[in-house]
VOGU-3710 file (C-alpha; in Angstrom, 3 decimals, decimal comma):
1> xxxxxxxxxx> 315,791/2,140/153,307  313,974/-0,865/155,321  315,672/0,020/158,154  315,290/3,467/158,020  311,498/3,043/157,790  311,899/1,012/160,906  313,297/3,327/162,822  310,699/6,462/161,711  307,975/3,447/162,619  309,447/2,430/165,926
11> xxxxxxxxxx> 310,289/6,399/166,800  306,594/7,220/165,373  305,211/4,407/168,155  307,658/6,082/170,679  306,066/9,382/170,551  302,595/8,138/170,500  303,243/6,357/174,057  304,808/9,563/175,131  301,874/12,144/174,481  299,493/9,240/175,641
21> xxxxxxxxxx> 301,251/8,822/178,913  298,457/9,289/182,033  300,175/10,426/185,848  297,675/9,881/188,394  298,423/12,178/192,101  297,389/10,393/195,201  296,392/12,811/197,519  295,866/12,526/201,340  294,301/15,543/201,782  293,136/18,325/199,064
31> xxxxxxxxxx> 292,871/21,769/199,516  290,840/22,725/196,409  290,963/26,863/197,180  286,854/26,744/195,705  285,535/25,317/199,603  286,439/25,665/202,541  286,163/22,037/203,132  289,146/19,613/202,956  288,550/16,564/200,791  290,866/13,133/201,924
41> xxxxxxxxxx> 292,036/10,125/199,615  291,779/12,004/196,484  292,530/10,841/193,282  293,911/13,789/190,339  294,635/12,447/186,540  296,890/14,472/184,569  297,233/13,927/180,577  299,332/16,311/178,476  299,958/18,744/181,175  296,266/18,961/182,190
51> xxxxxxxxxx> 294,068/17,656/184,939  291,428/16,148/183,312  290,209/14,707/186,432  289,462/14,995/190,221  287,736/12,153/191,655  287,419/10,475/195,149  289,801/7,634/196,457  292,737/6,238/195,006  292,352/5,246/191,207  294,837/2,122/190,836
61> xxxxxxxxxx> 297,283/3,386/187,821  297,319/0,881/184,555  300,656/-0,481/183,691  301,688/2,708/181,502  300,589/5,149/183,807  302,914/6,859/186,253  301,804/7,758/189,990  303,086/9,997/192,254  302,064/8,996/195,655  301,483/11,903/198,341
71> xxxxxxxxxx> 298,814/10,240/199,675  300,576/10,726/202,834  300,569/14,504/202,269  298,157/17,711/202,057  298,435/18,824/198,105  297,257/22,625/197,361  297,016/24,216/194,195  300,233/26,851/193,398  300,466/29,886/195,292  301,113/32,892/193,203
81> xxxxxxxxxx> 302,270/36,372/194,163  299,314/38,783/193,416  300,386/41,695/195,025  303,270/43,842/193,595  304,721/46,590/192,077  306,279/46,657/189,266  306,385/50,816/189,422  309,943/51,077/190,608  313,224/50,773/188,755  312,561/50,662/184,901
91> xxxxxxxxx> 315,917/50,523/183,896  319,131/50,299/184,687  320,659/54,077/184,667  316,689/55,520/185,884  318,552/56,254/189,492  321,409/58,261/187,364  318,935/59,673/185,625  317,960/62,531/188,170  321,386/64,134/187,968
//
């Protein structure tokens, strides 16, 4: 049972360092898509899947945090697709459909 208990405790801890994990982006340049300005050495800090902040220069990680350096790179946000039709084929047989 004492050892079991360990193990929830240690798993329990394991977890805990997971969700609290930070990953800091090192950005040469940033295209922010709000100005038409480029902004250099930028610094983005990402917790549980969201930025929870932007800020200028290069923010030295702690030990647990991870870094991905592209300071050496232009980052963008994610181009997405905004034009297109979904109007055509609905289903499978719709082109046997007409005969």
């Amino acid at each position: 049972m004492k050892t079991l208990l360990k193990l929830v405790s240690v798993l329990f801890l394991l977890v805990t360092w997971i969700n609290a994990q930070v990953t800091i982006i090192h950005c040469g340049v940033l295209i922010n898509g709000n100005s038409e300005e480029l902004s250099k050495n930028i610094s983005i800090v990402i917790k549980n899947a969201t930025i929870i902040d932007i800020s200028n220069g290069l923010k030295h990680p702690t030990r647990d945090d991870s870094l991905i350096d592209l300071s050496n790179y232009t980052v963008l946000p994610g181009l997405m697709d905004m034009h297109t039709h979904l109007s055509g084929e609905s289903n499978p047989k719709r082109y046997m459909e007409r005969f």
